[in-house]
VEXSEKE-495933 format. One line per 8 residues: number of its first residue (from 1); for each residue x, y, z of N, C-alpha, C, O. Coordinates in Angstrom, 1 decimal. Example, Ala and Ser with C-alpha at 12.3 -4.5 7.8 and 13.67 -1.06 7.14 Angstrom:
2
1	13.2/-5.7/7.8/12.3/-4.5/7.8/13.2/-3.3/7.8/14.2/-3.3/8.5 | 12.8/-2.2/7.1/13.7/-1.1/7.1/12.9/0.0/7.9/13.4/1.1/8.0
This chain:
157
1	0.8/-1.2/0.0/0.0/0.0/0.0/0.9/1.2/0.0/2.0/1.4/0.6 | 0.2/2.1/-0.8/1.0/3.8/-0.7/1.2/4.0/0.3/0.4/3.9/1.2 | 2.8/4.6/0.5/3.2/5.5/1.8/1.9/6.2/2.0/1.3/5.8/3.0 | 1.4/7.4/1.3/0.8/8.9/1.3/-0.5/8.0/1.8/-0.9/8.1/3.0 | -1.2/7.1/1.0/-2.5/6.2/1.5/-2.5/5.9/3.1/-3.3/6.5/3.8 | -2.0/5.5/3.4/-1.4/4.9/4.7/-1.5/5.9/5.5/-2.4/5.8/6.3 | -0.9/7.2/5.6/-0.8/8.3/6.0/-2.4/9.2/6.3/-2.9/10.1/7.1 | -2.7/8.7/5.4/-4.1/9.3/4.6/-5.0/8.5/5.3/-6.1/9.1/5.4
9	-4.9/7.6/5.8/-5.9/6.8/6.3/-5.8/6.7/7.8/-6.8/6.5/8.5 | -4.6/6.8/8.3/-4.3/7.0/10.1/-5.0/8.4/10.2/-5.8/8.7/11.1 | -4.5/9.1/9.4/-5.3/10.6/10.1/-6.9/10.6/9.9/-7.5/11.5/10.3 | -7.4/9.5/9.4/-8.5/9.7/9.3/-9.4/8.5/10.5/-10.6/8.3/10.7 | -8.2/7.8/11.0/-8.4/7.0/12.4/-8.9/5.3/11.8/-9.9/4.6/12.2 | -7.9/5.0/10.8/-8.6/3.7/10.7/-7.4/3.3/10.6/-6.4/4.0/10.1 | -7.4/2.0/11.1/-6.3/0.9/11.7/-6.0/0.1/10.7/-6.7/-0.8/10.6 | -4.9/0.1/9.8/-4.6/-0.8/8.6/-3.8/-1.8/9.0/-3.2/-2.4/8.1
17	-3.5/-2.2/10.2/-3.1/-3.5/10.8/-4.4/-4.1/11.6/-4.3/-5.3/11.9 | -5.5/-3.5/11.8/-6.4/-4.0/12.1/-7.6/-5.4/11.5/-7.3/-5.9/10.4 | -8.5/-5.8/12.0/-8.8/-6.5/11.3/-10.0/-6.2/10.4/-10.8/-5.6/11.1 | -10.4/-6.3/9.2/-11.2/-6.4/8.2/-12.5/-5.9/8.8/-12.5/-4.7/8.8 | -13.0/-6.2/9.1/-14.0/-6.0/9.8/-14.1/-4.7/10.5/-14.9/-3.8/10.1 | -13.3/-4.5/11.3/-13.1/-3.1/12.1/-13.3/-2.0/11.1/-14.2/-1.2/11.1 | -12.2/-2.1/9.9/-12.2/-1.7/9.3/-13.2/-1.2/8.3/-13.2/-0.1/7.8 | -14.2/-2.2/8.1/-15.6/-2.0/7.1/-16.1/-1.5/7.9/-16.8/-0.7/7.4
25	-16.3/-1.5/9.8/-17.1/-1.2/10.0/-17.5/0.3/9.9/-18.6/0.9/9.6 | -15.5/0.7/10.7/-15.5/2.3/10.3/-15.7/3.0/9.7/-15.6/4.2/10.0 | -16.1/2.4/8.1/-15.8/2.6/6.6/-17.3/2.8/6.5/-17.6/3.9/6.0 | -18.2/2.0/6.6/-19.7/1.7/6.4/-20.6/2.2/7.2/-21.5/2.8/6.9 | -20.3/1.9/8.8/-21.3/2.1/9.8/-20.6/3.5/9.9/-20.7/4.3/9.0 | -19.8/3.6/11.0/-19.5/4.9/11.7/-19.9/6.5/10.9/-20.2/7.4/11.7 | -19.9/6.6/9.4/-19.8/8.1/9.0/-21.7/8.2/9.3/-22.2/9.3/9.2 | -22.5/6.9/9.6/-24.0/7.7/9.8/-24.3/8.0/11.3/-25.4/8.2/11.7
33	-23.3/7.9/11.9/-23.4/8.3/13.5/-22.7/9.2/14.0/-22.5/9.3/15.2 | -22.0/10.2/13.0/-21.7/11.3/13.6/-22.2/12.6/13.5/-23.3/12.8/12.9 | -21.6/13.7/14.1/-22.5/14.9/15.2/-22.8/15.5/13.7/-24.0/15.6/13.3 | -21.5/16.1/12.8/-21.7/16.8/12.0/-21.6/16.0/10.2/-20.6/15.2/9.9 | -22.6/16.4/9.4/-22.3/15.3/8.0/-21.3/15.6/7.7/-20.7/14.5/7.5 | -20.4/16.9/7.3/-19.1/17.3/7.1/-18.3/16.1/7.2/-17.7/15.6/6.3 | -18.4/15.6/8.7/-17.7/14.7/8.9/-17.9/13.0/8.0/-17.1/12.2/7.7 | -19.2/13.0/7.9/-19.5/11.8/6.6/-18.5/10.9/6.2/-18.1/9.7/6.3
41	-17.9/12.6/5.2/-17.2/12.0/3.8/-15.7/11.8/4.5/-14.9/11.0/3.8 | -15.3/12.3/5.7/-13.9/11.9/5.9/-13.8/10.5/6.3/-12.7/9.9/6.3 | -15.0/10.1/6.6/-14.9/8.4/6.9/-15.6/7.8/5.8/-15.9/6.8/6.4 | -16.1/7.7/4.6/-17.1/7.1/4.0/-15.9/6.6/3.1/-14.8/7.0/3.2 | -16.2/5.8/2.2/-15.0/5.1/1.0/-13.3/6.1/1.3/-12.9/7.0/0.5 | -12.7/5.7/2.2/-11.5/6.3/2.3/-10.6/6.4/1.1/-9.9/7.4/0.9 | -10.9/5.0/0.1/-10.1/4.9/-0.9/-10.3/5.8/-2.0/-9.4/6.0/-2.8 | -11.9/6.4/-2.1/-12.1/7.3/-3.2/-12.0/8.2/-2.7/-12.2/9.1/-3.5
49	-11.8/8.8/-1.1/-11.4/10.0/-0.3/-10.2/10.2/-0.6/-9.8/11.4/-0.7 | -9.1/9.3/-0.7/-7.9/9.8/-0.8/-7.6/10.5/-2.3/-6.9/11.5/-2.5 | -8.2/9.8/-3.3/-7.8/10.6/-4.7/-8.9/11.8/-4.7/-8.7/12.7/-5.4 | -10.0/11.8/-4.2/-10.8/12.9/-4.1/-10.2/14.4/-3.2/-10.5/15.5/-3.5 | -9.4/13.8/-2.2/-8.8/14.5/-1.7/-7.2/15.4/-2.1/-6.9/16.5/-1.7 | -6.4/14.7/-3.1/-5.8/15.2/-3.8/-6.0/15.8/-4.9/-4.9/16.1/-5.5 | -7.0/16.1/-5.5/-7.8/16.3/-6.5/-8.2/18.2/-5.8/-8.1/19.3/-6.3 | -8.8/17.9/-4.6/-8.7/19.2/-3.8/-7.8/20.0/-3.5/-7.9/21.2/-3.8
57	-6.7/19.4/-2.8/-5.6/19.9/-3.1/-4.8/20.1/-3.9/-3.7/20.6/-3.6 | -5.1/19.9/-5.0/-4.4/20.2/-6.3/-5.2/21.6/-6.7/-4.7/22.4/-7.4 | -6.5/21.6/-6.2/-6.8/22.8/-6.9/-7.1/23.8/-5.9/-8.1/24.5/-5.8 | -6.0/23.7/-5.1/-5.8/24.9/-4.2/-6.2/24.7/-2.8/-5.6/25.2/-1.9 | -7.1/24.0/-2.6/-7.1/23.1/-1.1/-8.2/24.2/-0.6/-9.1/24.5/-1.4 | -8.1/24.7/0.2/-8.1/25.9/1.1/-8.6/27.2/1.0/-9.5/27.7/1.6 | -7.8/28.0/-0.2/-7.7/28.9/-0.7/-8.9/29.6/-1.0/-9.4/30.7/-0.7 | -9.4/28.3/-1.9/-11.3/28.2/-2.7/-11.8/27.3/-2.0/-12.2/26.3/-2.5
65	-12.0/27.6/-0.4/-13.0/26.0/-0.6/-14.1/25.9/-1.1/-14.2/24.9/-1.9 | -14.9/26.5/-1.0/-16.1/26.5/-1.8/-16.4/26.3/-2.9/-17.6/26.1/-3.1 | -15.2/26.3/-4.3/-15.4/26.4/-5.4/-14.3/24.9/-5.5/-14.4/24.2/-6.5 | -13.5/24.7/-4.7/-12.8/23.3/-4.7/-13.8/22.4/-4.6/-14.0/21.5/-5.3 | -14.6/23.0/-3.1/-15.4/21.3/-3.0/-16.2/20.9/-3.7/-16.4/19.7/-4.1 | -17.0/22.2/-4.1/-18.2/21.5/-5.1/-17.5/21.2/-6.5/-18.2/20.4/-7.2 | -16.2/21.6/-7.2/-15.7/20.8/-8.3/-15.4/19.2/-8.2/-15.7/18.3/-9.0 | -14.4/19.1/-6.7/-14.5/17.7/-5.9/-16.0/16.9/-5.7/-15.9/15.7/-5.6
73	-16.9/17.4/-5.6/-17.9/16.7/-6.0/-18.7/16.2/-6.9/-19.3/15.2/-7.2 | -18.5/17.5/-7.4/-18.9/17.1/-9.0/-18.0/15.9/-9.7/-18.5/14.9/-10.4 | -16.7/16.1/-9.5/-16.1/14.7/-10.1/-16.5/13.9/-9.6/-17.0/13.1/-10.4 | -16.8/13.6/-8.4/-17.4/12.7/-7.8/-18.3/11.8/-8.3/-18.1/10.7/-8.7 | -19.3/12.6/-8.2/-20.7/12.6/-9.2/-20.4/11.5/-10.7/-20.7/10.4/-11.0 | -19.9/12.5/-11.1/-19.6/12.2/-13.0/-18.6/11.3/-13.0/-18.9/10.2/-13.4 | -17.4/11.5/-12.5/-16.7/10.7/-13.1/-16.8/9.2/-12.5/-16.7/8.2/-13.2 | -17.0/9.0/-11.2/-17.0/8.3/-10.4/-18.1/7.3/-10.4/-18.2/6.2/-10.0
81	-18.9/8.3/-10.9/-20.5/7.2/-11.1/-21.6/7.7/-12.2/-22.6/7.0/-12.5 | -21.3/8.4/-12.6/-22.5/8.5/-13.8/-22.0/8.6/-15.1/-22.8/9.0/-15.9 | -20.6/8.3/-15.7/-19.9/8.3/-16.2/-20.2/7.1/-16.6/-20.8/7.1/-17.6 | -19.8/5.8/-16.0/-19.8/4.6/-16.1/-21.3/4.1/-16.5/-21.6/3.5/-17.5 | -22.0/4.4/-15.7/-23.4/4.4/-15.6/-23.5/4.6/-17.2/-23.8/3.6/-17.9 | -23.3/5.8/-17.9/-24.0/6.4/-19.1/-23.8/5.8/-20.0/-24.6/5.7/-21.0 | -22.1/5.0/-20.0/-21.3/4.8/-21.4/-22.4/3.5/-20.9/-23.5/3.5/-21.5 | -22.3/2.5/-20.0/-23.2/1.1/-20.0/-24.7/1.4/-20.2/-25.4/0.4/-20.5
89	-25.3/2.7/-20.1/-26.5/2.5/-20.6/-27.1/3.1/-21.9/-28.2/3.1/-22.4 | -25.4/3.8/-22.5/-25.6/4.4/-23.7/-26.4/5.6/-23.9/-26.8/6.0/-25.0 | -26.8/6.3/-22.6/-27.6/7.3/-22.4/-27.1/8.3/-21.0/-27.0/7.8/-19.8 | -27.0/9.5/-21.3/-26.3/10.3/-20.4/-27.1/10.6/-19.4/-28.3/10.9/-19.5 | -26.5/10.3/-18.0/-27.4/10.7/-17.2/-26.4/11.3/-16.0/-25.4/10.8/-15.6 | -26.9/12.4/-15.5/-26.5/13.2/-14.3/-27.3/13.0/-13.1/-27.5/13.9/-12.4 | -27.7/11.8/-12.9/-28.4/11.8/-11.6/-27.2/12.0/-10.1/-27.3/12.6/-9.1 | -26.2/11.2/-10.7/-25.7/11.0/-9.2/-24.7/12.3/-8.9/-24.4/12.7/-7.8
97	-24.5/12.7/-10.1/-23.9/14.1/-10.1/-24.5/15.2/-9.3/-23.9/16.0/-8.6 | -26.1/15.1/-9.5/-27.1/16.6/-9.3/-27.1/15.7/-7.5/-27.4/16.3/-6.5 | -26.9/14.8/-7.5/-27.4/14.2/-6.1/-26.4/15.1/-5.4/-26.7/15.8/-4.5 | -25.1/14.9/-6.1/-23.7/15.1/-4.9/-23.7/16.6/-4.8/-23.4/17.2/-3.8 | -24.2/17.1/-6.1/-24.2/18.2/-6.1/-24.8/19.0/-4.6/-24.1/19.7/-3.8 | -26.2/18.6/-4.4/-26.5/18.7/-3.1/-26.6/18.6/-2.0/-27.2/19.3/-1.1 | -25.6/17.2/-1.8/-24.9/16.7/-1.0/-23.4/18.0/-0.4/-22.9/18.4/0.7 | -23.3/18.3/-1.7/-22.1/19.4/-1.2/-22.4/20.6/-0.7/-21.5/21.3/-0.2
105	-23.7/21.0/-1.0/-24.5/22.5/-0.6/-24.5/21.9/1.2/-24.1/22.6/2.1 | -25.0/20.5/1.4/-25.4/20.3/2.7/-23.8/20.1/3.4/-23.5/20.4/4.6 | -23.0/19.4/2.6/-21.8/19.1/3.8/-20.7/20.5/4.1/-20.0/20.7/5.1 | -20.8/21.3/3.0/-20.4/23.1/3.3/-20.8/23.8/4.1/-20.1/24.3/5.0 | -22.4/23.9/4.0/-22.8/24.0/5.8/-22.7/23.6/7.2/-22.5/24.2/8.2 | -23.0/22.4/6.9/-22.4/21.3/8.2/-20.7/22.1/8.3/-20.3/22.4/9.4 | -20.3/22.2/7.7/-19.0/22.3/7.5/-18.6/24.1/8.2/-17.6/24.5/8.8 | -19.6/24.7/7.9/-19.3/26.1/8.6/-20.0/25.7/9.9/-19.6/26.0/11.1
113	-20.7/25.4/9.7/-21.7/25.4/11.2/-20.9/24.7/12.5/-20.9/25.2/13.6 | -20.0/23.2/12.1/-19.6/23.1/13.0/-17.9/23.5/13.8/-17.3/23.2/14.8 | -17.5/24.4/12.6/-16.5/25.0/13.0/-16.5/25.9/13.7/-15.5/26.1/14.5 | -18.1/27.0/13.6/-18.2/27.9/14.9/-19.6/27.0/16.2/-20.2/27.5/17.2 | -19.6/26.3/15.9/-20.1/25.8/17.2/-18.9/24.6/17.9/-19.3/23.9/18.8 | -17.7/24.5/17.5/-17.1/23.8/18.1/-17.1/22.9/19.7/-16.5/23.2/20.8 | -17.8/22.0/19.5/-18.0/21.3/20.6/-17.8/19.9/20.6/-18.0/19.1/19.6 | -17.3/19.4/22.0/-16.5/18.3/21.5/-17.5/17.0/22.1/-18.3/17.1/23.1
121	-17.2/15.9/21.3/-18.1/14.7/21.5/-18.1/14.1/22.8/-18.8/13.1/22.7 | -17.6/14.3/23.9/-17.5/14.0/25.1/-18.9/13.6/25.8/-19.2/12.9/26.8 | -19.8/14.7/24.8/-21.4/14.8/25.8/-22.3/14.0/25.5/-23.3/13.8/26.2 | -22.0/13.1/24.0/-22.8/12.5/23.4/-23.2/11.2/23.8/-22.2/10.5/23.7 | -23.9/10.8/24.2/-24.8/9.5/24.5/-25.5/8.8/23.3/-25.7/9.4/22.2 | -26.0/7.1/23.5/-26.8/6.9/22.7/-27.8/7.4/22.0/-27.8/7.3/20.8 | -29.0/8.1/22.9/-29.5/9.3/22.5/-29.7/10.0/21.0/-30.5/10.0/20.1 | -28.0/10.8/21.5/-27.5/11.6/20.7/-27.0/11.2/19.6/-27.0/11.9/18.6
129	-26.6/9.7/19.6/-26.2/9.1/18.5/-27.3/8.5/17.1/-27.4/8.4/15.9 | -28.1/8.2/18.3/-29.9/7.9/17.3/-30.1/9.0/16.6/-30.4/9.1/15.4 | -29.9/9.8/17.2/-30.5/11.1/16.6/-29.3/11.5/15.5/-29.7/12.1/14.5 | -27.7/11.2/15.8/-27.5/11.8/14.7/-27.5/11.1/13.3/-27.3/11.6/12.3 | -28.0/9.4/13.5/-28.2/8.6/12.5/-29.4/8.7/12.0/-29.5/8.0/11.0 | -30.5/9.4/12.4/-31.3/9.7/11.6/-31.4/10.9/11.1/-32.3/11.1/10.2 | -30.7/11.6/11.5/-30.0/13.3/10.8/-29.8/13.0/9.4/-30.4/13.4/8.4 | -28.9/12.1/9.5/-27.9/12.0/8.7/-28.6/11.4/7.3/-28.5/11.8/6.2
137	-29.4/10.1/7.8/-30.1/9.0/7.0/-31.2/10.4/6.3/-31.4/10.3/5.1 | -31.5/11.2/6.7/-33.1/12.0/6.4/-32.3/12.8/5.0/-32.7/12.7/3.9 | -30.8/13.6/5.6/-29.9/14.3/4.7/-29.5/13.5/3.3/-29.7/13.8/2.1 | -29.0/12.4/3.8/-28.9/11.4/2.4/-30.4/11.1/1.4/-30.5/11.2/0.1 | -31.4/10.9/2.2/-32.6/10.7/1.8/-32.8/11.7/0.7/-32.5/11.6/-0.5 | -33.4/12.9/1.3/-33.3/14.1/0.9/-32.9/14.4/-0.4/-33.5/14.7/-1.4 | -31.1/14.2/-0.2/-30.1/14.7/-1.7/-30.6/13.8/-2.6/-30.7/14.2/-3.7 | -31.0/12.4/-2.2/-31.3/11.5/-3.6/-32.2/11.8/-4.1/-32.0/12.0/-5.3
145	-33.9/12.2/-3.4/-34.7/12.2/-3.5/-34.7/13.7/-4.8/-35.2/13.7/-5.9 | -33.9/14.6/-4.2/-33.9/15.8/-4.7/-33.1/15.8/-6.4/-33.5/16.3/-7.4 | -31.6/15.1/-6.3/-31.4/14.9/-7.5/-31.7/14.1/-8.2/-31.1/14.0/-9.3 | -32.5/13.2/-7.9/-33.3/12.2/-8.8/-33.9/13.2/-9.5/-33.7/13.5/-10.7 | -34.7/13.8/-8.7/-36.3/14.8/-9.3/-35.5/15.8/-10.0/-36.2/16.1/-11.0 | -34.7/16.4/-9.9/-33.9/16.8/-10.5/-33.7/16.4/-12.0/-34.0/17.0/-13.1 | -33.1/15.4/-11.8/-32.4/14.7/-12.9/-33.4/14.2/-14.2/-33.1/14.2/-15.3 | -34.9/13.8/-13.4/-36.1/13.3/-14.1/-36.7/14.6/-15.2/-37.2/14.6/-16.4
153	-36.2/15.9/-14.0/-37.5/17.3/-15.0/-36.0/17.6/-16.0/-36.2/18.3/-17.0 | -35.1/17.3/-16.0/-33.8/17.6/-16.7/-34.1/17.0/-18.0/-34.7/17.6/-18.8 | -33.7/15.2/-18.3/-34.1/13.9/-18.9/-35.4/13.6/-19.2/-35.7/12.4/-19.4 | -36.5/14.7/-19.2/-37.6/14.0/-19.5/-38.0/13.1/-20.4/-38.3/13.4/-21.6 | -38.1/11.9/-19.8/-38.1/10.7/-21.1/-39.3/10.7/-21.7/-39.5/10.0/-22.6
């Protein structure tokens, strides 16, 4: 495995001497149980976080975030999934694109919001955790729901 991967993947708190499992779990379960969605994408497919992540950084990181992330999403989107999708169905389709698209309007907010509410997870209980897994699940719901219908008044077949 890549030095830089490896690196890329401890800071994001997953155990690559660990066992398989742990691992999917961090990878699959854990990003729908946390406080803020921001945080989602830093746990969700680490492996397409890491080239998605230099892809950010390549286009200035920081500087733009706003106009970095939502370009990082959009590849996302397109190249990553509706890309493939179109050439096998021989028909262009931007669904999963207009999805992330929205996905990124919501994880930018999350993303300002919990930088000035900074508060640390110490206080969280089960509770707190139900609740932020159905935050979260409603947020995902939501973007699909939205760039589907999206995608539908776009494509009208």
């Amino acid at each position: 495995m890549d030095k830089r991967l490896k690196c890329f993947l401890k800071k994001r708190g997953f155990d690559i001497n660990g066992s398989l499992l742990s691992f999917l779990g961090r990878m699959l379960v854990k990003p729908f149980f946390v406080r803020h969605f921001c945080e989602f994408w830093r746990l969700w497919n680490p492996f397409y976080a890491f080239f998605l992540h230099n892809l950010y950084l390549r286009l200035g990181g920081e500087n733009r975030p706003f106009v970095n992330q939502l370009i990082v999403f959009i590849c996302s989107g397109f190249l990553l999934h509706d890309l493939g999708v179109s050439l096998l169905m021989g028909t262009l389709s931007l669904n999963t694109t207009l999805v992330f698209i929205y996905l990124f309007f919501v994880t930018f907010l999350s993303r300002v919001l919990a930088k000035r509410k900074n508060i640390t997870e110490e206080n969280d209980n089960n509770v707190f955790r139900f609740l932020y897994l159905l935050k979260n699940i409603i947020i995902i719901f939501l973007c699909v729901y939205l760039g589907t219908s999206t995608n539908s008044y776009i494509f009208k077949n």
